[in-house]
C-alpha positions as CSV (number, residue, x, y, z in Angstrom):
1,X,24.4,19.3,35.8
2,X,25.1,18.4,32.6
3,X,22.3,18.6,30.1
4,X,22.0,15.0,27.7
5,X,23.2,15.2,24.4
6,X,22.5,11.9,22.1
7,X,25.7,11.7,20.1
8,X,23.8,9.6,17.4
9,X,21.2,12.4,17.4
10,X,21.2,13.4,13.9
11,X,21.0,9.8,12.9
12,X,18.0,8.8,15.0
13,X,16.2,11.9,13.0
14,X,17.4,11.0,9.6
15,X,16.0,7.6,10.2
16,X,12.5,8.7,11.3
17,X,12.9,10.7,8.4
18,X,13.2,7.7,6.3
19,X,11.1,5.8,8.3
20,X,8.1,8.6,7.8
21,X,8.7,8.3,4.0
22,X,8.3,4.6,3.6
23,X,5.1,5.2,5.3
24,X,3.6,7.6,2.8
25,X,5.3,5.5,0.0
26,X,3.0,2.7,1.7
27,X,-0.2,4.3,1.8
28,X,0.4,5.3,-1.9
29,X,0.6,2.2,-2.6
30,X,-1.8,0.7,-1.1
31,X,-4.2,3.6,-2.2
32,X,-3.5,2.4,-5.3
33,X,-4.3,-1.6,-4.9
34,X,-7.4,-0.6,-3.8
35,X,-8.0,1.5,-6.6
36,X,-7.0,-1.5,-9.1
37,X,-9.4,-4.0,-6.8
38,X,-11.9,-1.6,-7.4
39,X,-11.5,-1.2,-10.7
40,X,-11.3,-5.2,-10.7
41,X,-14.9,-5.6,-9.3
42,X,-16.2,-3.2,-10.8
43,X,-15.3,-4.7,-14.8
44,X,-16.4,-8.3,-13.5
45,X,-20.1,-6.7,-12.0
46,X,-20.1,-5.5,-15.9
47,X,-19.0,-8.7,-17.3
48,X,-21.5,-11.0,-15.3
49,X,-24.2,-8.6,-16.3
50,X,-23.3,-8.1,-19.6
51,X,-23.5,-12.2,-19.6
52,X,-26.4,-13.0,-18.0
53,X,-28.5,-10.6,-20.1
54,X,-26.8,-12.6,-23.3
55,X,-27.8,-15.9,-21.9
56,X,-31.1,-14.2,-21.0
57,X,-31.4,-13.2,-24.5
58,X,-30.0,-16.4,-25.8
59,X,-33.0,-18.6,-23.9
60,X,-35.6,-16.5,-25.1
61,X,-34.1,-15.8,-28.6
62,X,-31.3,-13.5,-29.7
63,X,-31.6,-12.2,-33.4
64,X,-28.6,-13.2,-35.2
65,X,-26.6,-10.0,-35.5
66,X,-26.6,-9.3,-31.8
67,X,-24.8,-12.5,-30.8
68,X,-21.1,-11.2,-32.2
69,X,-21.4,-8.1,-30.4
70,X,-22.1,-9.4,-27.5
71,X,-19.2,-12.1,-28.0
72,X,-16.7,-9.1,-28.9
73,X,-17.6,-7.6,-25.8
74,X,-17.5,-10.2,-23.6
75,X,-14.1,-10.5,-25.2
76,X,-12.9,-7.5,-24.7
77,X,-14.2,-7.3,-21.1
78,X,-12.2,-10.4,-20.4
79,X,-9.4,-9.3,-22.0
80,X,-10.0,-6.1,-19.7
81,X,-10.2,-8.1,-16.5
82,X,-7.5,-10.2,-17.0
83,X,-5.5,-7.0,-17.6
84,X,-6.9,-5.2,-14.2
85,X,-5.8,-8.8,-12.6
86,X,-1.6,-8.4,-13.5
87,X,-2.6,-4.8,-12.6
88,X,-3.7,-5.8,-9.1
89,X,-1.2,-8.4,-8.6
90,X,1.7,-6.2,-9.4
91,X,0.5,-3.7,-7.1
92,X,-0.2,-6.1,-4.2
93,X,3.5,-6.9,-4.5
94,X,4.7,-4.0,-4.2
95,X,2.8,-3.1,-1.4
96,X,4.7,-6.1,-0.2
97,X,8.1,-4.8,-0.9
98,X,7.3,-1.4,0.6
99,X,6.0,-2.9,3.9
100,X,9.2,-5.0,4.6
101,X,11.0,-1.8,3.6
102,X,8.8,-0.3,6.3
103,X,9.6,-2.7,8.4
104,X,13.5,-2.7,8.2
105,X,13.5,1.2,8.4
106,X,11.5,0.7,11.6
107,X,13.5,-1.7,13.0
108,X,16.7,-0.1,11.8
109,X,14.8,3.2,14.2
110,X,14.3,1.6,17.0
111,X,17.6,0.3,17.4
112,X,18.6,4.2,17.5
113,X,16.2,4.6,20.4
114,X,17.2,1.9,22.1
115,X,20.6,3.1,21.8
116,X,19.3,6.3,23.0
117,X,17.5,5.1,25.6
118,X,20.2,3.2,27.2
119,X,22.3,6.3,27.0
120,X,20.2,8.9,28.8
121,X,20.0,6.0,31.3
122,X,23.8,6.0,31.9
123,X,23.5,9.9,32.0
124,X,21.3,10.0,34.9
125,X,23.3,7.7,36.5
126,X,26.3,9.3,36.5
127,X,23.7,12.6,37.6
128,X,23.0,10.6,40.4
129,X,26.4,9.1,40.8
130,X,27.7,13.4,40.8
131,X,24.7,14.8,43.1
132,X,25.9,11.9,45.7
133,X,29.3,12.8,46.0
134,X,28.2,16.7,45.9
135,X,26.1,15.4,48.9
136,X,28.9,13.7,50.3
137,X,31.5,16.3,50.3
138,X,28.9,18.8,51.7
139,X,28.0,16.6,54.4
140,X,31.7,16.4,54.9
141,X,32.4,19.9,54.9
142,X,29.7,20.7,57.2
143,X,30.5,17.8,59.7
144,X,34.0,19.2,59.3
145,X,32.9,22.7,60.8
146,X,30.6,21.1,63.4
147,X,33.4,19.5,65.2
């Protein structure tokens, strides 16, 4: 018999190929939005701290040259957060666009494998289809020399 050869072969590899690298550009990705939520928390857990030992300070009394420091930082920390924010967002969105990449490559693969699929299917038909006549015409032959 014939052995199956997928004619689309080197087509259904390159596209697991591709398929493979959108996965690691994924996980890169999203290794990185959890680094900048991380980051995230971790400036807010400084900025609520960094507040409530101000407001502590304020309520029991704050001497006079500690109060712009702490309002620079508080600031600045802000400023820092908001900045980790747009950092967070922009990477959330990308890990967006690299998932629906992902996605289409994916589909785009299994369409191959369907295609593959359907063709070793017709292959061992026609297998079948050529051990059956093989059958047949030995059956033949052998009824032949009976008679």
């Amino acid at each position: 018999m014939k052995k199956f050869k997928f004619s689309l072969n080197s087509l259904l590899e390159y596209r697991k190929r591709l398929e493979e690298g959108c996965q690691r550009e994924l996980l890169e990705h999203m290794d990185a939005l959890k680094r900048a939520k991380e980051a995230l928390e971790a400036c807010r857990l400084q900025f609520m701290t960094c507040e409530s030992i101000f407001l502590k300070k304020q309520s029991e009394g704050i001497e006079g040259r500690e109060i712009p420091l702490y309002s620079y930082y508080l600031k600045r920390t802000g400023a820092t957060i908001q900045r980790l924010e747009k950092t967070a967002d922009h990477a959330r969105l990308e890990v967006d666009q690299k998932r629906a990449v992902l996605l289409e490559h994916t589909r785009k693969r299994m369409m191959m494998e369907k295609l593959r699929e359907r063709a070793l299917t017709e292959h061992r038909k026609a297998e079948v289809k050529e051990e059956n006549k093989k059958l047949d015409e030995i059956s033949v032959l052998k009824y032949g020399r009976d008679s």
